[in-house]
ROMAR-830424 format. One record per residue (C-alpha): x, y, z; residue in one letter. Coordinates in pm, whole numbers, padded with zeros to 5 digits, always signed. Each point is the difference from the previous one (the first is absolute). Layout:
BEGIN
XYZA ...
//
This chain:
BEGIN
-02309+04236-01333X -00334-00081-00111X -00160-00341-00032X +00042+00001-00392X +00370+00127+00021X +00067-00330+00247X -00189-00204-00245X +00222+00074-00289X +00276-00035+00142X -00103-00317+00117X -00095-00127-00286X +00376+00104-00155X +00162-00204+00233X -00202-00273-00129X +00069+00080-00404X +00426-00003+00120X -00097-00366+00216X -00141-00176-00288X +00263+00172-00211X +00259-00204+00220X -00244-00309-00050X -00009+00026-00389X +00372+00060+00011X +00086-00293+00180X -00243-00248-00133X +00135+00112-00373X +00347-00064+00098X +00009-00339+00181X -00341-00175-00052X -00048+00048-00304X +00266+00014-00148X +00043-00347+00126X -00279-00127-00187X +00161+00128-00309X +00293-00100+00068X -00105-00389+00084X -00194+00016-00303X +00321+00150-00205X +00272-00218+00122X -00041-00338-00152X -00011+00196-00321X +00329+00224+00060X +00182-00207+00193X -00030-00405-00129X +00349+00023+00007X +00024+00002+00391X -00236-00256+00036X +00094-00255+00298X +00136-00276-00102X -00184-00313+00173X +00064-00043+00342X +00177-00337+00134X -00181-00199+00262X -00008+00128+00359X +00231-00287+00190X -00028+00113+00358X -00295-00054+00207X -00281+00205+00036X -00018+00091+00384X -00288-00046+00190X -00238+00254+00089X +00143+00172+00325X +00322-00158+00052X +00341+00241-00109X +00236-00024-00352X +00257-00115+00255X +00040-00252+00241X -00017+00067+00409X +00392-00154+00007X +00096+00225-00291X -00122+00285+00177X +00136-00029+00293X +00341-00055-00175X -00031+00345-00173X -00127+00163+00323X +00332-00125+00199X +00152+00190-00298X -00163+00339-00077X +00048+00332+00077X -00091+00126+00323X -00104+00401-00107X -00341-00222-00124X -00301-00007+00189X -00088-00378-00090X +00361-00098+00155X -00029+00188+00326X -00349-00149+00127X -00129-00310-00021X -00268-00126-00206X -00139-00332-00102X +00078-00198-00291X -00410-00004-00158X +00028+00429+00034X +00073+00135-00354X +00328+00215-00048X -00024+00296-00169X +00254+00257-00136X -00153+00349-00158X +00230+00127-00203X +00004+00415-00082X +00205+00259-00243X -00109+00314+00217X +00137+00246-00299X -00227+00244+00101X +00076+00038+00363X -00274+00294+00073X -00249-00361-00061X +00149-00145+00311X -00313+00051+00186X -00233-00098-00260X +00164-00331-00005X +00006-00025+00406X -00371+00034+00002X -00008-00304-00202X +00236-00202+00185X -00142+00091+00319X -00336-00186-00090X +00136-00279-00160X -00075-00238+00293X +00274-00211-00074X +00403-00070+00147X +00224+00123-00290X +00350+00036-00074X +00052+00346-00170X +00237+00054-00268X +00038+00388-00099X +00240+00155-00286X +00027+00382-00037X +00180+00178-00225X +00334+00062+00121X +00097+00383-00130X -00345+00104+00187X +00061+00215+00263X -00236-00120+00258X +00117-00327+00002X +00106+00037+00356X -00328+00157+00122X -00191-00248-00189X +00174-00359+00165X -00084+00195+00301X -00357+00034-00038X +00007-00397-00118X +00200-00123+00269X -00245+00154+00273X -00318-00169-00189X +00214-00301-00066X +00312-00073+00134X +00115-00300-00111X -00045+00130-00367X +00286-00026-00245X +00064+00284-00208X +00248+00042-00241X +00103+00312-00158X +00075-00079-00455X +00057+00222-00254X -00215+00124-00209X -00022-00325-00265X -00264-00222-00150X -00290+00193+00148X -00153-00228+00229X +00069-00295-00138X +00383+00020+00038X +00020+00095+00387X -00276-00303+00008X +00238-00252-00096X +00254+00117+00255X -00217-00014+00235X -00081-00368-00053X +00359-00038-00058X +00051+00141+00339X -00220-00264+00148X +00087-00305-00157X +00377+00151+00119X -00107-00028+00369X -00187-00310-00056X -00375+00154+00082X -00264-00223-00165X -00348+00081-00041X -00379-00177-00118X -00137+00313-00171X +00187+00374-00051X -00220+00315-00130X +00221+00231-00222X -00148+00398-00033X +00189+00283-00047X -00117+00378-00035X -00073+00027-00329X -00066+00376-00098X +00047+00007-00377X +00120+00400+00055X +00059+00122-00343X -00199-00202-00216X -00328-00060+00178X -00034+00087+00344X -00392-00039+00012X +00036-00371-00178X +00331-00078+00252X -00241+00109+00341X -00283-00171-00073X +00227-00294-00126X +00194+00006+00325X -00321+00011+00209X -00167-00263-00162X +00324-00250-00003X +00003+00085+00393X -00413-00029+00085X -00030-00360-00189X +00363-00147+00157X +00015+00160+00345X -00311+00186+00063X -00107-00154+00299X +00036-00340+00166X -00274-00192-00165X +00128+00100-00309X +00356-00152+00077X -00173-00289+00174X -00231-00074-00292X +00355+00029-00253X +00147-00233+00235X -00301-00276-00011X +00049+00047-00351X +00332-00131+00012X -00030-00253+00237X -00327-00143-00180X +00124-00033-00295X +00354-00106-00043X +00049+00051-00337X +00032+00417+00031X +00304+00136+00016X -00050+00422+00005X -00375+00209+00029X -00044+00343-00096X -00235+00279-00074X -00204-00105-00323X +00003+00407-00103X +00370-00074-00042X +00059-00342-00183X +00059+00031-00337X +00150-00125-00344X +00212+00288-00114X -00016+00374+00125X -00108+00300-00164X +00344+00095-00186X -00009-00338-00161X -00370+00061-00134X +00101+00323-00112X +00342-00172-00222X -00180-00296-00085X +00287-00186+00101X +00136-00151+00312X +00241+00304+00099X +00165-00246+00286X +00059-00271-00207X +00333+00036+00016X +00068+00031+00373X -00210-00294+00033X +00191-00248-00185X +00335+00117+00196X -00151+00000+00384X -00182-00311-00074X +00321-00141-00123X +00226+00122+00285X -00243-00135+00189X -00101-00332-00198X -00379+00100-00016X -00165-00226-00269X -00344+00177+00011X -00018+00353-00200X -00333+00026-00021X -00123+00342+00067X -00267-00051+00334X +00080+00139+00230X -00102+00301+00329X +00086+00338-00126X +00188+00240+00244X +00121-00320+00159X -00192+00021+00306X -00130-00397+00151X +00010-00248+00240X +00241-00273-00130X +00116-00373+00135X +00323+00032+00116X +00167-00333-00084X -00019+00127-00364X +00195+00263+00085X +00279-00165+00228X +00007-00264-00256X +00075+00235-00341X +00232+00251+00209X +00186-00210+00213X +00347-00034-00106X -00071+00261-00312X +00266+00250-00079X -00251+00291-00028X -00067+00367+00197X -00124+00294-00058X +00301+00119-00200X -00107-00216-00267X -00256+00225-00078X -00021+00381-00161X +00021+00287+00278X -00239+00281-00032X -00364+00024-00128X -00169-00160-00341X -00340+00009-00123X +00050-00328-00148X +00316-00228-00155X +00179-00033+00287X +00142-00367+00129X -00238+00128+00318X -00288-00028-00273X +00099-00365-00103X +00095-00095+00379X -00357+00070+00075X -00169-00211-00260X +00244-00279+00114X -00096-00025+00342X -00315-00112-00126X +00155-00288-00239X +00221-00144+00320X -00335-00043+00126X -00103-00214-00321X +00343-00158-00053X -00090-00139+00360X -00284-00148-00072X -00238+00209+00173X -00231+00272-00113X -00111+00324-00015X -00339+00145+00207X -00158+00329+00025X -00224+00213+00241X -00350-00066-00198X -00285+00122-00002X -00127-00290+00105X +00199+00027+00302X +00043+00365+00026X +00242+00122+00244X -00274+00291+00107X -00209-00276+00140X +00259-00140+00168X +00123+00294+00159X -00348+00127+00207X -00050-00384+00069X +00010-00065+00410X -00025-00303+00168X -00143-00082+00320X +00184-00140+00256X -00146-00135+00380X +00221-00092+00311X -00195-00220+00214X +00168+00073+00375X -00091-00256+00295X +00084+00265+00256X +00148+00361+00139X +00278-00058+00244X +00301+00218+00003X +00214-00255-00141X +00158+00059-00280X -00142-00213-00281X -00313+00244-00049X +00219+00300-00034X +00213-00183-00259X -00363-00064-00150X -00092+00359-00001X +00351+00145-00111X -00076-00210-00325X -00311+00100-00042X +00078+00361+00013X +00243-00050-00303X -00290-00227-00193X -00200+00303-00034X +00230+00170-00236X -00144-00303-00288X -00299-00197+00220X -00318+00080+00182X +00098-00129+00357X -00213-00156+00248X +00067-00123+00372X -00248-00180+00152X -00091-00242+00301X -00280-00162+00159X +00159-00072+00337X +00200+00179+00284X +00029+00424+00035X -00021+00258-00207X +00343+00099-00260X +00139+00275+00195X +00350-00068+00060X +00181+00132-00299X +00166+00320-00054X -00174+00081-00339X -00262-00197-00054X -00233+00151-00328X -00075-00309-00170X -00360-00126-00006X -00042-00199+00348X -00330-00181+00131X -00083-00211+00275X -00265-00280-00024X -00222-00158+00281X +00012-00361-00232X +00139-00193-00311X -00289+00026-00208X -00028+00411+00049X +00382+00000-00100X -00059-00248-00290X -00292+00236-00087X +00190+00262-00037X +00323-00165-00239X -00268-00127-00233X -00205+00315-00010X +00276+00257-00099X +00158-00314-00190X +00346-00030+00103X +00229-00107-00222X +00316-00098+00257X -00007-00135+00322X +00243-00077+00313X -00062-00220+00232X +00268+00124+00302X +00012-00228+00311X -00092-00365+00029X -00340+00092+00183X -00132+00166-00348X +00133-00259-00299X -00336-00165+00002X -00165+00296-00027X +00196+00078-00291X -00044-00347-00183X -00330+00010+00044X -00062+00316-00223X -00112-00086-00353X -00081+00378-00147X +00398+00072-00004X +00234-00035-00264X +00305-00034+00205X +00081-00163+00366X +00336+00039+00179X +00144-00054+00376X +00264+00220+00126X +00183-00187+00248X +00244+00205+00229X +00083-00252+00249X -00012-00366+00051X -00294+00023+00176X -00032-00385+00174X +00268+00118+00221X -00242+00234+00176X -00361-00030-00075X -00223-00381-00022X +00272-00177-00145X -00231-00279-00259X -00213+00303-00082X +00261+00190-00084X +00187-00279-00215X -00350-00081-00152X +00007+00344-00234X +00337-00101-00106X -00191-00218-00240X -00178+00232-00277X -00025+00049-00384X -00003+00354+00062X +00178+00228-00308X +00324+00076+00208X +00066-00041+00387X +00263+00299+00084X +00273+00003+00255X +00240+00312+00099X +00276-00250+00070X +00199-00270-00140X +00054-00202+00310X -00379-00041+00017X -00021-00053-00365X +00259-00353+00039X -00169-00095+00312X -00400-00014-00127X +00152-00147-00402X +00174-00286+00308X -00254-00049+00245X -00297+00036-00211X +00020-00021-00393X -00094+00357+00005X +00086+00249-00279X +00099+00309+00074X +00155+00357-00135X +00185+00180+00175X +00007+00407+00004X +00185+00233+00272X -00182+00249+00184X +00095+00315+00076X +00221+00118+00302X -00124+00408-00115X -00339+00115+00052X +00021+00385+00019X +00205+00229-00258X +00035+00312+00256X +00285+00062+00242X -00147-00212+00310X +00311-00044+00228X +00141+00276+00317X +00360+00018+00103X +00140-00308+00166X -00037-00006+00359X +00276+00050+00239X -00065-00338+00185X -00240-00295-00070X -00285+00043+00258X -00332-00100-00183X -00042-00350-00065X -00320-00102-00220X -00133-00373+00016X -00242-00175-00175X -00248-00263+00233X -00173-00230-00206X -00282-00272+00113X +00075-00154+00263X -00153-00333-00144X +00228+00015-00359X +00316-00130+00190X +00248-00008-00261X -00048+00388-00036X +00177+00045+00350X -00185+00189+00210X +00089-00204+00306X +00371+00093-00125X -00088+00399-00019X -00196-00074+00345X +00345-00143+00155X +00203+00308-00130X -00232+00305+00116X +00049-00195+00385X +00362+00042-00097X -00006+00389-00099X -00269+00092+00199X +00248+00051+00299X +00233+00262-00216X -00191+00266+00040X +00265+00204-00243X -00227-00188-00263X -00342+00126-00135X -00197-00334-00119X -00286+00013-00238X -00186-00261-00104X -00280-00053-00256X -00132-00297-00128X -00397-00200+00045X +00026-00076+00415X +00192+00177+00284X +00287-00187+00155X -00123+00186+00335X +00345+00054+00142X +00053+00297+00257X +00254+00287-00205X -00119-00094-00321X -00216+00266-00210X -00270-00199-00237X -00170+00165-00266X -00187-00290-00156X -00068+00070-00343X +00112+00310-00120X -00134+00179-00322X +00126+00234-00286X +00199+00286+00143X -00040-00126+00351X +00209-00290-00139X +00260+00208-00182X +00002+00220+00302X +00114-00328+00196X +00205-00126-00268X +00244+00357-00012X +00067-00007+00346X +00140-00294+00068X +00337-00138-00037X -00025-00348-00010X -00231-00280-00094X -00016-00345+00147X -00188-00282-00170X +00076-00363+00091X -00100-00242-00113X +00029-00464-00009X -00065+00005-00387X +00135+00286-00171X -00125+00085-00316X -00041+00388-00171X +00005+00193+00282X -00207+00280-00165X -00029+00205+00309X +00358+00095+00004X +00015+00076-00414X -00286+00237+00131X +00155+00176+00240X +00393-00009-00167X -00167+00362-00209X +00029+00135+00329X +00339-00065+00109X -00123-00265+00253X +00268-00285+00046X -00119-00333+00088X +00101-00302+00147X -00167-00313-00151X +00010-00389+00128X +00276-00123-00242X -00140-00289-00222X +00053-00116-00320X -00285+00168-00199X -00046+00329-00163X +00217+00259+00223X +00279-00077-00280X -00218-00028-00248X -00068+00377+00056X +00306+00113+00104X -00031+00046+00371X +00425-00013+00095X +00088-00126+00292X +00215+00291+00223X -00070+00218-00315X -00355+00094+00000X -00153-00248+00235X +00116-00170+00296X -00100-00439+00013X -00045-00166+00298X -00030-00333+00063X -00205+00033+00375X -00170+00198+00222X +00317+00025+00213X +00257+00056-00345X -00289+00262-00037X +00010+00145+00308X +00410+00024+00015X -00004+00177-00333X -00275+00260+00062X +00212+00133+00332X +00327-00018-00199X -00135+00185-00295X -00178+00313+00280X +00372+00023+00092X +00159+00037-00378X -00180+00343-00181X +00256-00087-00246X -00098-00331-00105X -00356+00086-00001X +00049+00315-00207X +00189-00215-00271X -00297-00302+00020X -00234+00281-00033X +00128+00156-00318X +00026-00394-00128X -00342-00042+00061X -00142+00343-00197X +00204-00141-00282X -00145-00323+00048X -00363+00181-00033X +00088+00213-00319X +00153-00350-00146X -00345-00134-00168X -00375+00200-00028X -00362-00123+00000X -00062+00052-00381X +00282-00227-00094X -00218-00207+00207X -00281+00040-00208X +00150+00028-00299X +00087-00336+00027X -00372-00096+00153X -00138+00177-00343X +00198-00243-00155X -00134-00305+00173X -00341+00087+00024X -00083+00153-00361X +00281-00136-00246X +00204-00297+00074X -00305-00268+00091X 
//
């Protein structure tokens, strides 16, 4: 093919793209012009009649629709297939439901792609059309991306707006509540316009879900300004649609009047998102369909270009939102969703040190899932160099002083920063180039390190201080007036197949020795129990951990890195961590991926909080001798340690690091 031939046909692929362009900008954009233009003249009839005063209170900026005792009443109540009902979250973290008709089932992975980026802890609603015959393939492929979804199989009624309402039928049913649901479905317009119904689909999906900043920046929008109730694409809002310019007459009129009174809708005026794709408050919802004696067999079955109760139903939606009180709000230009979507924050961990503890793992494990929506930065200007993760491909820098580390935040201008042990909060509060400060607090650290320096950082006006347990959460709001939120981290760092066969008999025994000089963290407990073992010399014992206990029989490898680590971590059996104040013990979430059982100080703080089980995939002790009993007993019962060890992979699949993050996106970019 010669240059010119390549050319040309270049240059024809262009002609068809801006064909596409010309189609869809004639048939939603403008269109809408015309049509805002034409309505007040056609349509006086429907115009709204004036709206009565607004008599609840406008919410403040942040807080929820619903109070923290009202939700915790519905969450004693609601469905347990959910994902917000089987892990726990915090009352200031938005709920969201997205909410799909997946006609189309061959779209499936289009719409994945989205969801998978969305940064955010959903429930997912799906309806597909129940005489399609790959229904059963289709909740396959959802339940492996998403397996608490809910899908429901309806016939083939009110396009999407029909299996919609059952859907939100379905969940006011089973008493799931939400802040904010997204409704999309996979609009393909086959038969009239399939050019017009892909670029309309694509569009509807790139400004509502097309990356995390985008839903983040729909979300500020809501929370900012109280008075919206649903946001959509501003191709897609409109008066009246093309069939009604083409009549010169309202051809849903009809429909209108009887959904809206079936429904007792006061507002009829036609404004309203086209294709019914948006992001919508909830409580409007709940409150019109609560209680209502309406489903999708209320509506026509089949396919219509236009007339259809469907038709009406979707202009409707929008007048609940006025009958409410609230309003209407589009995707601008002003704020275009394209800008939104390439936008990338930057985001700086400031570390005090590199033991093998587990804090700085849990610090890198999060950072590894910020990357899919942040530019991530670790950095420190005291102690060793980062080396003791398994994957660690984040940014990572080590300073020789404050000033070359402050240098460096206000030179590639940072927008977020975490302050994450005691030793670094005045770092943090002394930056002034950052638009955001935070402390992520894992432990209550005045049990272990300089007790009034530690309790001294407790006292900051920093945007959000973040815990990964409740316990900790009640104990600094009691002891020190400090405000917290509170987000789970993840007991799953690794998607591949990491665990052998059991072992015929528990001979490996893996302990962690910490400094010598934190006492609460026990290692003059773990010290006590090696000079037990050591004389069974059936028993392999490992150790890691900052200083060696220097007992004769005992095999110490310090500070293990990456695979050296997993290595370690696969071949032993059991894990023994002890300690006077227990908190997370984030050591043994790490090593429950690889079948490792452990047995923890019992204390109560977060072991329950995370599900560690007592006899079911953990064993508690109370002592160094209770510790020492139950180790021999457990080397003599394979049995019992086969069934703690399948308790404890379940334990590990229960809750992953990007529902950690998820929830930190939420905290850090949205909710303050």
């Amino acid at each position: 093919m010669t240059s010119q031939e390549r050319q040309i046909i270049e240059l024809e692929a262009q002609v068809e793209q801006y064909k596409r362009m010309y189609i869809w900008y004639r048939d939603t954009y403008e269109n809408r012009n015309v049509l805002g233009v034409l309505k007040d003249v056609l349509f006086k009839r429907f115009k709204p009649k004036k709206m009565k005063a607004i008599t609840t209170p406008v919410r403040a900026i942040g807080k929820m629709d619903n109070s923290t005792a009202i939700r915790t009443q519905i969450m004693k109540k609601i469905d347990k297939s959910s994902f917000f009902s089987t892990h726990t979250m915090d009352e200031k973290l938005l709920k969201i439901g997205i909410f799909i008709h997946l006609f189309y089932q061959d779209l499936w992975p289009e719409v994945n792609e989205y969801l998978s980026k969305l940064g955010i802890n959903f429930d997912l609603f799906i309806t597909l059309n129940e005489d399609d015959p790959h229904c059963g393939q289709t909740i396959e492929k959802i339940k492996k991306e998403f397996p608490s979804a809910i899908i429901l199989k309806v016939p083939n009624k009110g396009l999407d707006v029909g299996p919609f309402i059952e859907l939100v039928k379905y969940a006011i049913s089973k008493n799931l509540s939400y802040d904010y649901i997204l409704k999309v479905h996979t609009k393909k317009s086959v038969g009239v316009n399939a050019e017009v119904g892909e670029w309309w689909r694509k569009k509807s999906f790139e400004s509502l879900m097309g990356s995390f900043t985008v839903v983040s920046h729909i979300l500020r929008l809501f929370l900012s300004r109280p008075s919206l109730g649903m946001i959509g694409p501003y191709e897609t809002r409109m008066s009246v649609s093309p069939n009604d310019i083409a009549t010169g007459e309202n051809a849903n009129s009809k429909n209108i009047k009887i959904m809206a009174n079936k429904l007792d809708i006061k507002d009829q005026s036609l404004d309203f998102f086209g294709g019914t794709m948006f992001w919508m408050k909830w409580s409007i919802l709940e409150d019109k369909f609560r209680g209502r004696n309406i489903s999708i067999h209320d509506f026509e079955p089949g396919y219509k270009k236009d007339e259809l109760l469907s038709h009406a139903m979707e202009r409707l939606l929008a007048s609940m939102v006025r009958d409410s009180g609230h309003t209407l709000y589009e995707m601008n230009k002003v704020n275009d969703y394209l800008f939104y979507k390439s936008t990338r924050k930057k985001i700086c961990w400031v570390h005090p040190g590199y033991g093998i503890g587990g804090g700085n793992r849990v610090i890198f494990d999060i950072c590894q899932e910020q990357m899919k929506n942040y530019d991530v930065y670790s950095i420190s200007f005291m102690g060793g160099q980062f080396t003791n993760w398994m994957k660690l491909n984040h940014n990572v820098m080590l300073f020789s002083s404050m000033d070359e580390a402050r240098y460096f935040i206000d030179t590639l201008k940072v927008d977020y920063v975490f302050a994450t042990g005691w030793q670094t909060v005045d770092f943090v509060k002394s930056l002034t180039t950052v638009e955001k400060k935070f402390y992520f607090i894992q432990d209550y650290e005045p049990w272990f390190a300089d007790s009034d320096g530690a309790k001294t950082t407790y006292s900051n006006t920093f945007n959000a201080n973040i815990v990964i347990a409740n316990w900790l959460k009640t104990k600094l709001k009691q002891d020190h007036n400090l405000q917290t939120t509170f987000t789970k981290i993840g007991t799953s760092t690794n998607s591949e197949s990491l665990v052998s066969e059991a072992p015929a008999e528990v001979k490996k025994l893996l302990f962690y020795f910490k400094l010598r000089n934190h006492h609460g963290r026990g290692a003059d407990l773990i010290e006590a129990l090696l000079k037990k073992l050591v004389n069974h010399k059936e028993f392999e014992l490992n150790v890691i951990g900052h200083e060696d206990p220097q007992i004769d029989g005992v095999i110490y490898h310090a500070e293990l890195y990456k695979q050296a680590l997993v290595d370690l971590y696969k071949s032993n059996h059991v894990y023994i961590d002890l300690s006077r104040h227990r908190g997370i013990a984030t050591i043994a979430l790490e090593v429950a991926q690889y079948g490792v059982v452990s047995f923890l100080s019992e204390k109560n703080y977060g072991l329950t909080e995370y599900g560690f089980d007592d006899a079911k995939n953990c064993v508690f002790v109370n002592s160094v001798d209770d510790a020492y009993e139950k180790i021999c007993a457990l080397a003599k019962n394979p049995q019992k340690y086969k069934a703690l060890r399948e308790g404890v992979l379940d334990l590990s699949a229960s809750f992953k690091y990007k529902y950690t993050v998820n929830d930190f996106n939420q905290i850090v970019d949205i909710i303050n």
